[in-house]
DRENPA-3360 file (N, C-alpha, C; in nm, 2 decimals, always signed):
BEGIN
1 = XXXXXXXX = +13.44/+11.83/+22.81/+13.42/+11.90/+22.94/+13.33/+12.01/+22.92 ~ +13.24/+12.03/+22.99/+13.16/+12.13/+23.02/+13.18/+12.26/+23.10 ~ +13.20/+12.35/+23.05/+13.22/+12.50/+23.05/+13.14/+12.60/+23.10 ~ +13.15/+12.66/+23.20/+13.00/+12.77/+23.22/+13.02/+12.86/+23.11 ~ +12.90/+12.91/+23.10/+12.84/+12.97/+22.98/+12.86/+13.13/+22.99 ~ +12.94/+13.17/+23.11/+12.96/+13.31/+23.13/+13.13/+13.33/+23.10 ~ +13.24/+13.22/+23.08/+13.34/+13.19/+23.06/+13.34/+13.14/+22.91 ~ +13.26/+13.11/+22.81/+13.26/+13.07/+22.72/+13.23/+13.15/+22.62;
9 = XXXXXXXX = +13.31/+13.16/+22.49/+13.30/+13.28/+22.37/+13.26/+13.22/+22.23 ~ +13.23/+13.26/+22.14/+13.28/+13.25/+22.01/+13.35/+13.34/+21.94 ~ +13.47/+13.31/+21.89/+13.58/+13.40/+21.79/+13.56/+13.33/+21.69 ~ +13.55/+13.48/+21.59/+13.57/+13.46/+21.44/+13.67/+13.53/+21.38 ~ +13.77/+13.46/+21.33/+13.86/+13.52/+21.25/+13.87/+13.53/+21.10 ~ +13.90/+13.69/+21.05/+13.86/+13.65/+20.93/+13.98/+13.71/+20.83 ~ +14.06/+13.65/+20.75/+14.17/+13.72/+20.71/+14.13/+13.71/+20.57 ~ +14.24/+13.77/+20.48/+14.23/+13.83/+20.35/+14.33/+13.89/+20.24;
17 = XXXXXXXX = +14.42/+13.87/+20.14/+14.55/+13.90/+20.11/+14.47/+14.04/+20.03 ~ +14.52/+14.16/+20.05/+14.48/+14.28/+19.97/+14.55/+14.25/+19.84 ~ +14.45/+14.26/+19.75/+14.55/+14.32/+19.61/+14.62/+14.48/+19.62 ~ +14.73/+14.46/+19.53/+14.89/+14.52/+19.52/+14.81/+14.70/+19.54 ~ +14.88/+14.72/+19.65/+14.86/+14.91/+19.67/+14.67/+14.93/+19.77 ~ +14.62/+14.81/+19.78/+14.50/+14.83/+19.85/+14.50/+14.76/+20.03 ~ +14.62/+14.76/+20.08/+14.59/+14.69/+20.21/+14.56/+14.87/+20.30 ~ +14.56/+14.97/+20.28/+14.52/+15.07/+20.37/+14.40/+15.07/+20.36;
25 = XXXXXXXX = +14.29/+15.05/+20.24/+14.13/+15.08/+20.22/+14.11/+14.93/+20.24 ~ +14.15/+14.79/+20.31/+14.09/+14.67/+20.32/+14.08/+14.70/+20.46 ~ +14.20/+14.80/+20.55/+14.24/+14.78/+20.68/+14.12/+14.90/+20.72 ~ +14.10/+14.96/+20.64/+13.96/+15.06/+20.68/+13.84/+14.96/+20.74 ~ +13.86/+14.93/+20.60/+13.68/+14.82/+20.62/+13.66/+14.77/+20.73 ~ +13.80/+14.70/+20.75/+13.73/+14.62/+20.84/+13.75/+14.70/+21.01 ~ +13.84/+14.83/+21.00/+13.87/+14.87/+21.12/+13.69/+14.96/+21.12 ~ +13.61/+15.00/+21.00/+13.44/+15.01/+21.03/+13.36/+14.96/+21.08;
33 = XXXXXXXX = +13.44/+14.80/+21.02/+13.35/+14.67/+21.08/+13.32/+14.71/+21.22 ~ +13.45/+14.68/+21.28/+13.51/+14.66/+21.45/+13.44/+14.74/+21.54 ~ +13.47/+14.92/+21.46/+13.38/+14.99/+21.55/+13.24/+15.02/+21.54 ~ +13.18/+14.96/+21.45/+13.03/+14.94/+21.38/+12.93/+14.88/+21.54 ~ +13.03/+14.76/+21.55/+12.99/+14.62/+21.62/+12.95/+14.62/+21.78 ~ +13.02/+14.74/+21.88/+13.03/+14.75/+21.98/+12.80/+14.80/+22.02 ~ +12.78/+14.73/+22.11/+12.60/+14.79/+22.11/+12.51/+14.66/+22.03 ~ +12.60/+14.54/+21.99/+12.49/+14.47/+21.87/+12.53/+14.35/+22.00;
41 = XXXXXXXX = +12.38/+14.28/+22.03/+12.40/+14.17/+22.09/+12.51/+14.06/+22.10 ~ +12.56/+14.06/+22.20/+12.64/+13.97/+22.20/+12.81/+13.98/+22.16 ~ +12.83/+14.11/+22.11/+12.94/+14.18/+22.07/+13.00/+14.18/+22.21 ~ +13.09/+14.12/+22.19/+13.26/+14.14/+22.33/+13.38/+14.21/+22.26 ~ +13.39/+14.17/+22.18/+13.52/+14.32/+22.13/+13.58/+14.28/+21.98 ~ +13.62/+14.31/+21.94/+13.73/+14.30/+21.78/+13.85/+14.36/+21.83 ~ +13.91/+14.32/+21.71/+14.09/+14.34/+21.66/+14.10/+14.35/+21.54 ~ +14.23/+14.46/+21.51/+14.25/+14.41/+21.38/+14.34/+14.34/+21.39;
49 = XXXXXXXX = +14.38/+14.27/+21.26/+14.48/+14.16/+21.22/+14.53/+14.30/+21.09 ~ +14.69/+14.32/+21.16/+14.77/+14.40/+21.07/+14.87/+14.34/+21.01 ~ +14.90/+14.27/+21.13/+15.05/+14.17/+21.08/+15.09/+14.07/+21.11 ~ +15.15/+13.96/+21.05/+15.20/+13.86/+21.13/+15.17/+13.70/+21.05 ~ +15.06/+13.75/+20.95/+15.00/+13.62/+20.88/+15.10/+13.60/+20.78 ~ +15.16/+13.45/+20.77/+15.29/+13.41/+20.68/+15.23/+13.40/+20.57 ~ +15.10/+13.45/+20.52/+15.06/+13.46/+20.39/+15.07/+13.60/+20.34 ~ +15.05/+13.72/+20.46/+15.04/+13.88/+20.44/+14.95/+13.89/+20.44;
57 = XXXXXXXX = +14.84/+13.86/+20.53/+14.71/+13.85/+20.47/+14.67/+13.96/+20.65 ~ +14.54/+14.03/+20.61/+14.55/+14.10/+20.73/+14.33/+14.08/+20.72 ~ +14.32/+14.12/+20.85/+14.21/+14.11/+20.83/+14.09/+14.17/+21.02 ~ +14.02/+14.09/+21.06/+13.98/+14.11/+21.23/+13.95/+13.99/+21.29 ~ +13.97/+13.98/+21.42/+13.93/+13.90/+21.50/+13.80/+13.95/+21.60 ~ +13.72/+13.88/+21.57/+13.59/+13.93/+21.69/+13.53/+13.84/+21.73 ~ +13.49/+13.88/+21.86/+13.45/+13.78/+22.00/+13.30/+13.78/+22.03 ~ +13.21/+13.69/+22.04/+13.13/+13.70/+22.05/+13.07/+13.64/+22.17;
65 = XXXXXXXX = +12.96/+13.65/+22.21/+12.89/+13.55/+22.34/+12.81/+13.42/+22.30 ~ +12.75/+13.39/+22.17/+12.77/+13.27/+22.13/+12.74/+13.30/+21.96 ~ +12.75/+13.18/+21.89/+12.80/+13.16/+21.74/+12.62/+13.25/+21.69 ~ +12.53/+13.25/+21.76/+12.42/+13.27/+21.73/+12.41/+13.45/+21.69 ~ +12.47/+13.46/+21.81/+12.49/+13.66/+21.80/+12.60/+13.66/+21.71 ~ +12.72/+13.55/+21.68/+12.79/+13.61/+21.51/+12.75/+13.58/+21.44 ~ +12.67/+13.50/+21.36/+12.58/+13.48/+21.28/+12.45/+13.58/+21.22 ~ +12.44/+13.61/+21.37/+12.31/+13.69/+21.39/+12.40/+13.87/+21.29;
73 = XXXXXXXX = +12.48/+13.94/+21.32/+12.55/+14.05/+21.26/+12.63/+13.98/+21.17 ~ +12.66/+13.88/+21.09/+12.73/+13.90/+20.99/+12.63/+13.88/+20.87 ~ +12.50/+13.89/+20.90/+12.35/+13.90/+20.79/+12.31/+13.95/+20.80 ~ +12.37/+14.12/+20.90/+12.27/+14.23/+20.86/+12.32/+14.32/+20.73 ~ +12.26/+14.38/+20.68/+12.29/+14.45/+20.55/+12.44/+14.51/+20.63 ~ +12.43/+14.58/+20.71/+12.57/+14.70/+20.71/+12.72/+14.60/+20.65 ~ +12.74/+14.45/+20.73/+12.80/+14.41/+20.73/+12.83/+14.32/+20.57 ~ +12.70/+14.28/+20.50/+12.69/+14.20/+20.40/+12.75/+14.34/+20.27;
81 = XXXXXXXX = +12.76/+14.44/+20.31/+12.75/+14.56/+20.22/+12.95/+14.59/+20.26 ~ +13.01/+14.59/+20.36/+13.10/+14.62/+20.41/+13.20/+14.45/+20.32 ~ +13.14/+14.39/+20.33/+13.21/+14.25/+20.30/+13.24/+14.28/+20.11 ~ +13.10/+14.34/+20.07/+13.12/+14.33/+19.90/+13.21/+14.43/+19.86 ~ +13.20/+14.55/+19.94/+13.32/+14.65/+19.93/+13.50/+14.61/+19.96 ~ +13.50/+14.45/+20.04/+13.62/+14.40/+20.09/+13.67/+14.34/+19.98 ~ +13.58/+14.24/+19.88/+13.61/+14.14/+19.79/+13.65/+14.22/+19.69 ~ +13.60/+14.34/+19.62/+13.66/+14.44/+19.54/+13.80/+14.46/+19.55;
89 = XXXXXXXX = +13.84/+14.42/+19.68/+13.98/+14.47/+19.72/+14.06/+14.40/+19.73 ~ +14.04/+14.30/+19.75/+14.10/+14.13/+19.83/+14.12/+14.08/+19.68 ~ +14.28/+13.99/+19.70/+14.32/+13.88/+19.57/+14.16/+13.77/+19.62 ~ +14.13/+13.72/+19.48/+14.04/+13.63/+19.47/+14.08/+13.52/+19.51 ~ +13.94/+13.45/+19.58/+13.99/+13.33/+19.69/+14.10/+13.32/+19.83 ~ +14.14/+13.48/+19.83/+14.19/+13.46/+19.96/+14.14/+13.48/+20.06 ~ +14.04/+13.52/+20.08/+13.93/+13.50/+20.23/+13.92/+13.37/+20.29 ~ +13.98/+13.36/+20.38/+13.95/+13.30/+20.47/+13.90/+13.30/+20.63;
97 = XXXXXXXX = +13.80/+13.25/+20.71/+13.71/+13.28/+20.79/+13.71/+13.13/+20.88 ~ +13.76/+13.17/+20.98/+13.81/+13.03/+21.13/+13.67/+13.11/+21.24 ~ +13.65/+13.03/+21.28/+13.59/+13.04/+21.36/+13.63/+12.91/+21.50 ~ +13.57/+12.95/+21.62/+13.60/+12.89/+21.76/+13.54/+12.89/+21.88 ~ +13.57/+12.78/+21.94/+13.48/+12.81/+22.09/+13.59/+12.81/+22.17 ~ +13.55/+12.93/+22.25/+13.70/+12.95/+22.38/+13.66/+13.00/+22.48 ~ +13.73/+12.97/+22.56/+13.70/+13.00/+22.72/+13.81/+13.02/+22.77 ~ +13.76/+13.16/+22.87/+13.85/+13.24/+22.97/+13.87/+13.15/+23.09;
105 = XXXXXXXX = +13.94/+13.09/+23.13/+13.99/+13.04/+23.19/+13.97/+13.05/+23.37 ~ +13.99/+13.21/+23.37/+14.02/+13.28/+23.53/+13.85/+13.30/+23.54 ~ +13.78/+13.34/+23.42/+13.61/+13.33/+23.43/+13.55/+13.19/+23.45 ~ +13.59/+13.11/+23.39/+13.57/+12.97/+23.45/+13.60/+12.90/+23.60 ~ +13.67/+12.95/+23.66/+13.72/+12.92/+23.76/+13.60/+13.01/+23.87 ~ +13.61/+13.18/+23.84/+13.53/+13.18/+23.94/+13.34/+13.21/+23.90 ~ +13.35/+13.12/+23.77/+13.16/+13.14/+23.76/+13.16/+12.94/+23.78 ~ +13.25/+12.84/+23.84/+13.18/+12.77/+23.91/+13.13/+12.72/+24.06;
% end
């Protein structure tokens, strides 16, 4: 099914288990990411991810206007620099990064 394109997002989710005594400086990073982001094309908002992951894993959720504009800021230096400072901090190999196409529903309804 075909979606208008003013109703339609991309979310990236990105979580990450801190190693033992480091989830306050992982929860930093990424809470610099979040407010870094607001002003960069295509940026609709972030979250953090504090709690709730049955692995413990914490991390951000951010919304984009298409996969092009999250693509587009996760290859600029600030972010590629913000990531190598995360992996320092993060158990090895627990990064993991979902991404998605979604649509507002009530925006779909009245952009057709």
């Amino acid at each position: 099914m075909d979606y208008p394109a003013a109703a339609t997002f991309y979310v990236r989710l990105s979580l990450m288990t801190p190693k033992p005594g480091m989830e306050d400086q992982v929860l930093e990073l990424h809470r610099q990411l979040i407010e870094w982001l607001p002003g960069h094309p295509g940026f609709v908002r972030g979250s953090l991810i504090v709690e709730g992951d049955p692995q413990g894993r914490v991390g951000h959720l951010n919304v984009y206007r298409t996969q092009h504009d999250a693509d587009h800021v996760a290859q600029s230096d600030h972010v590629l620099s913000l990531r190598a400072e995360l992996m320092l901090l993060v158990e090895e190999e627990s990064h993991v990064e979902h991404s998605y196409t979604a649509i507002d529903p009530p925006l779909a309804k009245t952009a057709t």
